[in-house]
C-alpha positions as CSV (number, residue, x, y, z in Angstrom):
1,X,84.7,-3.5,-30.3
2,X,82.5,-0.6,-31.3
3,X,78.7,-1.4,-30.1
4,X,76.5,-1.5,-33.4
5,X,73.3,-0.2,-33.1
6,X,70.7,-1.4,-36.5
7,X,67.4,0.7,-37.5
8,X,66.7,-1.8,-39.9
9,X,66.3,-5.5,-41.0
10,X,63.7,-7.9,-42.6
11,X,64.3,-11.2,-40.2
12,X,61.2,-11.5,-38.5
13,X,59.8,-11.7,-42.0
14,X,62.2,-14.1,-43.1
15,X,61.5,-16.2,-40.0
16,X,57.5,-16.4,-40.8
17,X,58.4,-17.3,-43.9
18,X,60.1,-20.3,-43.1
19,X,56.8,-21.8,-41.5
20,X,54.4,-19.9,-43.7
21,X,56.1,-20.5,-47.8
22,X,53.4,-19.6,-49.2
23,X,53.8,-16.3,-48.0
24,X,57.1,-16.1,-49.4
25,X,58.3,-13.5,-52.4
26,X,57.4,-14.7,-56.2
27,X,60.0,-16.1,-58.3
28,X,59.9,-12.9,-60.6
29,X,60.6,-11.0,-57.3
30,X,62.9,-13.6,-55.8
31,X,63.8,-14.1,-51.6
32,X,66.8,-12.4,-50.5
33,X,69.8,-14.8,-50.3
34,X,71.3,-15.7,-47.0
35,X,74.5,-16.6,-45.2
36,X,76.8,-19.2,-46.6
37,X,75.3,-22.4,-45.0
38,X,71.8,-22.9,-46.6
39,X,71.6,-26.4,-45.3
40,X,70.7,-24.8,-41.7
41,X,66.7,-23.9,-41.0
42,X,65.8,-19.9,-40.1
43,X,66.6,-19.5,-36.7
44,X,67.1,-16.3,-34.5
45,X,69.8,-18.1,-32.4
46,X,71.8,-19.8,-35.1
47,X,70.5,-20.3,-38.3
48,X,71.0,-19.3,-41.9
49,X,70.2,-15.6,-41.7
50,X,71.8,-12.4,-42.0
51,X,70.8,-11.7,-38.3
52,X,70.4,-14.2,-35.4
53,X,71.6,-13.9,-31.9
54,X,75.1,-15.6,-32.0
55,X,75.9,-13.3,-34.9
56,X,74.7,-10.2,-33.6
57,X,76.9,-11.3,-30.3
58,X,79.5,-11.8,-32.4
59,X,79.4,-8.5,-34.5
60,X,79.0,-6.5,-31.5
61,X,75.5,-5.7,-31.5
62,X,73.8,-3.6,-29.0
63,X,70.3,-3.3,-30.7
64,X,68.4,-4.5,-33.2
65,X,65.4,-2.5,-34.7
66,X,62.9,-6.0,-35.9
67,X,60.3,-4.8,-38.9
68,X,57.5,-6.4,-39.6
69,X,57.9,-5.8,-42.9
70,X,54.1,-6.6,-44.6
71,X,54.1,-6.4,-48.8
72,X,50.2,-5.3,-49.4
73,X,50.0,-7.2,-52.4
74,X,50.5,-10.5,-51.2
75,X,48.9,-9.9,-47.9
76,X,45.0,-9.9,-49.1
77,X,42.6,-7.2,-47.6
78,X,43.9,-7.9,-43.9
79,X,47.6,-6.0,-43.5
80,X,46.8,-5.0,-40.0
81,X,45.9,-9.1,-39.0
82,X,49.1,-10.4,-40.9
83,X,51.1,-7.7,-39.1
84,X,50.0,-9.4,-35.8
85,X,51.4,-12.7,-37.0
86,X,54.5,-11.5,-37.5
87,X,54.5,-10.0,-34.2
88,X,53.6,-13.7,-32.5
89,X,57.1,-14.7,-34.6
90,X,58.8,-11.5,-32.9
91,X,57.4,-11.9,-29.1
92,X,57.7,-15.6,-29.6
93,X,61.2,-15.6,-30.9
94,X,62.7,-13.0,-28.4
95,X,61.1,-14.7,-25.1
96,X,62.8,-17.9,-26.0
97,X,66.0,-16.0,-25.6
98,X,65.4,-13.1,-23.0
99,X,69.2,-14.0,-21.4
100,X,70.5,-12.9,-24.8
101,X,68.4,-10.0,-26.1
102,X,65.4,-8.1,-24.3
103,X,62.8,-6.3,-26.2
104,X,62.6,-2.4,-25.7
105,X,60.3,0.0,-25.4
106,X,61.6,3.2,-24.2
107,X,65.3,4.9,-23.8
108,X,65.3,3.7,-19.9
109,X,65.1,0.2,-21.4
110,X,67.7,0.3,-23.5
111,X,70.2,1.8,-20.9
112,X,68.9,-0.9,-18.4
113,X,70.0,-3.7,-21.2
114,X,73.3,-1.7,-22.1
115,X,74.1,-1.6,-18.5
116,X,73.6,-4.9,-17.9
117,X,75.6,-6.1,-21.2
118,X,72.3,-7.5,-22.6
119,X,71.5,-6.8,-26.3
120,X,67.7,-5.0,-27.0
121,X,65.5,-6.0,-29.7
122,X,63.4,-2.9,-30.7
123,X,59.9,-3.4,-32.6
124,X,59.4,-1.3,-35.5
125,X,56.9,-1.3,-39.0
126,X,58.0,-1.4,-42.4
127,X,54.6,-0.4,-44.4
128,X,52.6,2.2,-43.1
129,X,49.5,0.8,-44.4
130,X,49.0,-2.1,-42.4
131,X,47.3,0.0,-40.3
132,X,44.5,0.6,-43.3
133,X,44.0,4.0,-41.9
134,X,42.6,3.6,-38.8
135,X,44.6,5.5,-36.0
136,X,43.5,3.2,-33.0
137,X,45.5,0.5,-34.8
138,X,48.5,2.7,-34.7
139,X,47.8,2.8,-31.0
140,X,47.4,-0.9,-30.8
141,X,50.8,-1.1,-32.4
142,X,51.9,1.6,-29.9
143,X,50.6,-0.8,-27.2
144,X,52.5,-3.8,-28.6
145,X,55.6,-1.8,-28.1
146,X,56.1,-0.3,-32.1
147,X,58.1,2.4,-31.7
148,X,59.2,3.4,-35.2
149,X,57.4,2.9,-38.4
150,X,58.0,3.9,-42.4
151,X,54.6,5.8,-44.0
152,X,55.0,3.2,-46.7
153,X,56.9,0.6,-48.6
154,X,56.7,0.2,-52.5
155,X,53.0,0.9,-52.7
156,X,50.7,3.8,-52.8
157,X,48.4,3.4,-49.5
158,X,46.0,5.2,-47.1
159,X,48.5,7.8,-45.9
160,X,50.9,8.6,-48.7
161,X,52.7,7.1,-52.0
162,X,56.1,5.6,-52.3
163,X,59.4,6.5,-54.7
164,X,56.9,3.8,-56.1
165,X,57.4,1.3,-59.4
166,X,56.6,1.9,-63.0
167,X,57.0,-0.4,-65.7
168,X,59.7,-0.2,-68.3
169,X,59.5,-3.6,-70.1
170,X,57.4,-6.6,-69.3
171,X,60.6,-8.1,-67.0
172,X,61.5,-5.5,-65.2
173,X,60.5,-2.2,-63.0
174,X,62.0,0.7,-62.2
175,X,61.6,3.2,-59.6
176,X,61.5,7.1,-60.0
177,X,61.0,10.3,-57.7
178,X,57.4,11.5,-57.0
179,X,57.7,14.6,-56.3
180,X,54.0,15.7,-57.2
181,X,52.0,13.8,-54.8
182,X,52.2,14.9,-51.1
183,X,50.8,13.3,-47.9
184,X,46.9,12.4,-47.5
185,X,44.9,14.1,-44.9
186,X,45.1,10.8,-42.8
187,X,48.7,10.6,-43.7
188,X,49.0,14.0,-41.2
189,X,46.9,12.5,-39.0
190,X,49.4,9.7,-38.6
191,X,52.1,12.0,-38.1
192,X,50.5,14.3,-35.5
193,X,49.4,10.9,-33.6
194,X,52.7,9.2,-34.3
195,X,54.4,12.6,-32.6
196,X,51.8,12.2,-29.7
197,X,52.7,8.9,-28.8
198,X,56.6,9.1,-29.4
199,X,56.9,6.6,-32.1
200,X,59.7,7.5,-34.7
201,X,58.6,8.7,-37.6
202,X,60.7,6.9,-40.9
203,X,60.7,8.2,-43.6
204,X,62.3,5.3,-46.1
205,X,60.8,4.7,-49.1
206,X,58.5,7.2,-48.9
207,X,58.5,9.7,-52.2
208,X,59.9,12.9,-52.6
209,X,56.8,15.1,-51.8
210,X,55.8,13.2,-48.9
211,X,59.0,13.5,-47.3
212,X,58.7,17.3,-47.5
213,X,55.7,17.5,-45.9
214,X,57.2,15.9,-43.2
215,X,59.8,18.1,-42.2
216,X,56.4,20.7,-43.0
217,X,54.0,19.0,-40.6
218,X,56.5,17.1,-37.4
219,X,58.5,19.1,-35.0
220,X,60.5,16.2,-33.4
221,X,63.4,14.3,-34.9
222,X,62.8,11.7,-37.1
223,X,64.6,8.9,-39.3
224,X,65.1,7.3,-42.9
225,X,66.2,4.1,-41.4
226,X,67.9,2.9,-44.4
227,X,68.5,5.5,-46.8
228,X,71.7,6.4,-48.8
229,X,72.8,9.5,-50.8
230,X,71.3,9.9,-54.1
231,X,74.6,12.0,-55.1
232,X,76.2,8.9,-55.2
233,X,73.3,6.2,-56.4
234,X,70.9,7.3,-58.7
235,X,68.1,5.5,-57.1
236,X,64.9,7.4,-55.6
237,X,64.7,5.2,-52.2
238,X,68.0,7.3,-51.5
239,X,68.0,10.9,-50.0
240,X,68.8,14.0,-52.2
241,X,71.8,16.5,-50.5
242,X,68.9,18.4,-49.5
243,X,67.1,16.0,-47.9
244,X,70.1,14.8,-45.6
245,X,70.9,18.8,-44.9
246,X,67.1,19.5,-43.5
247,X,67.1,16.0,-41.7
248,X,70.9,16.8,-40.0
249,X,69.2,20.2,-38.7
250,X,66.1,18.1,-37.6
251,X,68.4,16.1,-35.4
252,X,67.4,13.2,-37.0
253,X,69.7,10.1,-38.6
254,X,70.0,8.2,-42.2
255,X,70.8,4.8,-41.6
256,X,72.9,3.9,-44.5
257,X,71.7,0.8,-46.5
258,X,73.7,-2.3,-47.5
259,X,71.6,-2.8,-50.3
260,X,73.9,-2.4,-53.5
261,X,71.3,-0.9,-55.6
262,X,71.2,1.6,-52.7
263,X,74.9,1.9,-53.1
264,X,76.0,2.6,-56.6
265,X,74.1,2.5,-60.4
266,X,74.1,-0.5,-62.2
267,X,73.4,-2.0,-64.9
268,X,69.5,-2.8,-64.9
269,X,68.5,-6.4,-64.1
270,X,71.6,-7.5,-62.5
271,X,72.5,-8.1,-58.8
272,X,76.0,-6.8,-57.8
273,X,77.7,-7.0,-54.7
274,X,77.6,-4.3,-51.9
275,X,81.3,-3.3,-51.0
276,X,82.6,-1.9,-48.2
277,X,84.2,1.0,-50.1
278,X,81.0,2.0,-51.6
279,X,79.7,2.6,-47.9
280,X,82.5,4.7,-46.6
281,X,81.9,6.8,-49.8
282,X,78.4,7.6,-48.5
283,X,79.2,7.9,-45.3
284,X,81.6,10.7,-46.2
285,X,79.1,12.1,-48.5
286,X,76.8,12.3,-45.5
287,X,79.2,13.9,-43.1
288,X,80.5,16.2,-46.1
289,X,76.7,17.2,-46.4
290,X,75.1,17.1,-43.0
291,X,77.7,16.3,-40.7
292,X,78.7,13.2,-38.5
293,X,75.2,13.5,-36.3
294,X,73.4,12.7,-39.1
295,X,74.6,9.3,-39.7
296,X,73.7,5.8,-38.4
297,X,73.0,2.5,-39.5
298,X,70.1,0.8,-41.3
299,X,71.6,-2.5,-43.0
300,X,68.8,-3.7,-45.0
301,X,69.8,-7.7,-43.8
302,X,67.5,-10.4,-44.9
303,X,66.1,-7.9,-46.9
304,X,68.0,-7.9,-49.3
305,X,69.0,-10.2,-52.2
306,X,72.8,-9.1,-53.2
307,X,75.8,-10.5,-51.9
308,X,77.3,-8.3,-49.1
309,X,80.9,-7.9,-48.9
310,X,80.3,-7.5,-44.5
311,X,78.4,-11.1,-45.4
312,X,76.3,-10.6,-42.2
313,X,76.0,-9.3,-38.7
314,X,78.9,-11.0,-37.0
315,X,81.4,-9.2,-39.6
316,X,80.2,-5.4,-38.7
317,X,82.8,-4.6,-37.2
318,X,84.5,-4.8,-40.3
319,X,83.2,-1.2,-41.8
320,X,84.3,0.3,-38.2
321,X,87.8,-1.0,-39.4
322,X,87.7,0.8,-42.8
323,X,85.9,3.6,-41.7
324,X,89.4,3.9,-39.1
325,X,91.8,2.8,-41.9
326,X,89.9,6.0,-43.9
327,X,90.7,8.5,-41.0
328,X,87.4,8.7,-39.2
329,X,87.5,8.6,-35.8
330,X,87.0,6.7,-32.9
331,X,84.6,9.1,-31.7
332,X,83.0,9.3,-35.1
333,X,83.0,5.6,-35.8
334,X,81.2,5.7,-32.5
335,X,78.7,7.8,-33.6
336,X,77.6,6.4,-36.7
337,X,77.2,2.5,-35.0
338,X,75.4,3.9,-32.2
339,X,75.7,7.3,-31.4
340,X,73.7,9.6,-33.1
341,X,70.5,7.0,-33.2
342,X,70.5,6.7,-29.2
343,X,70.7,10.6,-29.6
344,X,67.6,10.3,-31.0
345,X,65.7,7.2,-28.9
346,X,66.6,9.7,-25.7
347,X,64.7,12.3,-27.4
348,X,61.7,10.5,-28.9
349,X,61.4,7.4,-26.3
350,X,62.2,8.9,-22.8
């Protein structure tokens, strides 16, 4: 079984929301659907999510990047306080279960738990702006044991603007590069402080511009933790050829996205499936581009709201199977579910 390292999931969120609803997505922006027995309560051991602890086991897991994934619209005028409760559902949730999975914070921990044949749970940010521009809450988050954070999500903030939303009927939005708008002063703040520290740099969903200065303004590897090829999907969230050249001689890592928008164009306002195919055509794409280093994993689960075709973590192992079947490999299937991101913890979190 080939050890699957994550960089991305929305589970903690989904857990708060199960004893917080009113916290929970809009109908007109509905919650992602999960697993295939909605009768069971979120749970991080066993229930009805994408990600728990006896699926992870299952799938082969050997770490699990958790995001506290804050929407700044729904949050009010305190991110950086609604941030800290989903931490309280993170620490909470993982010290129940410390035999199972053990949090991380640097690359020693993470070889101590591999060693040991214990899974790690890594803390990481989805939404830059939850720290409303002040850099000693960056540190706090440092502190708590953050070690990888995106400069945005889907809204312009203090430090930058996203591949963000503009409206093409009253029903629906769309998304479209922004290539005019770079980083904010205290956007390159963040990074040079971020650097500093040795907290990973992401740089999903941020827009086009922003990601340039970037690779402008950092030195160190960095990530798009769930990112796929805009060759082959249309959408702006994904990475131009470009892009995924400059980040593969960065030394950093795409993680690619099970999100089937993410995957291939469809037809607006419908939900399709993610298939497995569809992934091994961007992972080719990616090594075609950049190489094999420059590929990992960054599934989107309990983010998202298609049906997945690897229905959730316990079946991961079936994409190491095609990715064989396709003529990758065992080296390179290693690489891609764990390789080439542990490259880059060594670097950053030693």
């Amino acid at each position: 079984m080939i050890k699957v390292i994550d960089m991305h999931c929305d589970t903690i969120a989904e857990l708060y929301y199960a004893t917080a609803p009113t916290a929970r997505q809009t109908a007109d922006d509905p919650a992602p659907i999960h697993g295939q027995h909605p009768e069971k309560p979120p749970s991080i051991l066993n229930g009805d999510l994408h990600v728990n602890l006896e699926k992870m086991e299952k799938g082969g897991y050997g770490l699990q990047n958790f995001a506290l994934f804050t929407h700044l619209e729904r949050v009010g005028d305190r991110p950086f306080e609604y941030c800290m409760k989903l931490a309280d559902i993170f620490f909470k949730e993982m010290g129940a279960h410390d035999d199972r999975i053990k949090i991380v914070r640097s690359w020693q921990d993470i070889q101590a738990n591999w060693e040991a044949g214990r899974m790690s749970a890594l803390l990481t940010v989805e939404e830059g702006g939850v720290c409303q521009g002040e850099l000693a809450f960056l540190r706090i988050l440092y502190e708590l044991g953050v070690r990888m954070m995106t400069l945005t999500w889907n809204f312009q903030n203090e430090l930058g603007w996203p591949n963000g939303r503009r409206q093409s009927d009253p029903e629906h939005s769309i998304t479209v590069p922004d290539t005019e708008h770079g980083l904010t002063e205290k956007g390159l703040a963040f990074l040079e402080e971020m650097e500093r520290l040795g907290m990973i740099v992401d740089i999903s969903h941020l827009n086009d511009a922003g990601i340039w200065d970037v690779f402008r303004h950092t030195k160190r590897p960095f990530v798009a933790s769930h990112s796929n090829c805009r060759a082959l999907a249309s959408h702006p969230r994904n990475l131009t050829d470009e892009m995924i050249r400059a980040l593969a001689e960065r030394g950093g890592v795409a993680g690619i996205n099970f999100c089937a928008a993410f995957l291939r164009d469809e037809v607006p306002g419908e939900r399709g499936t993610a298939y497995i195919s569809d992934m091994i055509r961007h992972i080719k794409h990616m090594k075609q581009i950049g190489g094999i280093g420059v590929i990992g994993l960054g599934t989107d689960f309990d983010g998202i709201g298609n049906k997945v075709e690897i229905a959730d973590a316990s079946q991961m192992q079936l994409l190491a199977q095609a990715m064989e079947r396709e003529g990758f490999t065992i080296g390179e299937i290693e690489a891609v579910f764990h390789g080439n991101v542990l490259r880059v913890y060594e670097e950053i979190l030693s």
